[in-house]
N, C-alpha and C positions, 0 to 999 in steps of 0.2 A: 344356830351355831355359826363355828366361823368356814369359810370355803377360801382355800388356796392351790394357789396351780393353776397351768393354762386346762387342766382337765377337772374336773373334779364331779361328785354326787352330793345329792341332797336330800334326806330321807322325806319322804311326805306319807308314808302311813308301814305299819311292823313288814308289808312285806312288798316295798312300792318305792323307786324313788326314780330321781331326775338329773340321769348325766349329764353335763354342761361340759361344751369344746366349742373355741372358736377353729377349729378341725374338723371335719367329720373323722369319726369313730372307726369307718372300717368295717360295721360289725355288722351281720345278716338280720335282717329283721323278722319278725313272726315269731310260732312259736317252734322252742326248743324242747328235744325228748328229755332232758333236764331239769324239766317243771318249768319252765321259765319262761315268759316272752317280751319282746323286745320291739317298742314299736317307736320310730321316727317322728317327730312333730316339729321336727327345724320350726318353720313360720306361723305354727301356732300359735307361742306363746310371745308375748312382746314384754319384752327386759327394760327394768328402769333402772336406773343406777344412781341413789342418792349419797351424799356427801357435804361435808359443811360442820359449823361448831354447831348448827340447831338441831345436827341429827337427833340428836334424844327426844328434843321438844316434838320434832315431825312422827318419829316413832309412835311417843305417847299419843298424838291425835289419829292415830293410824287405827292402834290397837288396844285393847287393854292388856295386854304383857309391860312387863315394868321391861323397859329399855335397858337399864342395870343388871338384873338380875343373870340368872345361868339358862343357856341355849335350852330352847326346849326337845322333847323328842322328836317332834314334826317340823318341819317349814312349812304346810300347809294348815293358812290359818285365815280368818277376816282380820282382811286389813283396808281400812275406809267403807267398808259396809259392803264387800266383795270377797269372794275366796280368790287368795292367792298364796303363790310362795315366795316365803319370804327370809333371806338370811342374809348377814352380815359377811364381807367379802372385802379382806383388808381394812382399810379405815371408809369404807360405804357400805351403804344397807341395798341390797339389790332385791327384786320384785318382780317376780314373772305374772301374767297376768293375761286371761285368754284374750287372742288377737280383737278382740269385740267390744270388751273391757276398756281397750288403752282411750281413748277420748275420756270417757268416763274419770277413769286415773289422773290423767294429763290435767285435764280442770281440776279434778280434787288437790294436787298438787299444788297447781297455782294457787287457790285460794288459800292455803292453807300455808305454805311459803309466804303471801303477804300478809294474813294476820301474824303470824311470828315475826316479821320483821317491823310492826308496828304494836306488835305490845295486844293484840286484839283476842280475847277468847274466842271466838265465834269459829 
């Protein structure tokens, strides 16, 4: 789906998601007598933020979801042969991805940035 605002959520499963602020929140962590609980991960996860006319082309080697199509119910999904989340945020497609992961990403990226820009399947 699409994400706007300097705040916003991101569903990643029927009863689970992931608020995003370049703020903190404010809001007590653990759990609530509400059924609820709320845990902190600031520097866990590390954020990509792609952009560009090949977005779709990078999508499709990302994922099998059709780039076109309508948002799905999750942003939690494989993308490049890893779970992440993943959703479209203005005119970029952002990508959270455990702090462990990002090298891994960072190479997938590049390579796959320069075969689209020379025309290369691989």
């Amino acid at each position: 789906g699409l994400a706007e605002g300097m705040r916003y959520s991101v569903r990643l499963a029927r009863d689970r998601l992931l608020a995003v602020s370049t703020t903190p929140f404010g809001m007590a962590t653990g759990w609530f007598s509400e059924g609820f609980a709320v845990t902190e991960i600031s520097a866990g996860l590390q954020v990509f933020e792609v952009e560009g006319p090949a977005l779709d082309a990078f999508i499709a080697r990302g994922t099998t979801l059709d780039p076109a199509g309508p948002p799905g119910a999750s942003a939690t999904l494989s993308f490049a042969g890893i779970g992440a989340i993943v959703y479209r945020r203005q005119r970029s497609l952002r990508i959270h991805v455990d702090r462990g992961l990002a090298a891994y990403l960072w190479t997938w990226m590049e390579t796959v940035a320069a075969n689209i820009a020379t025309g290369s399947q691989n």
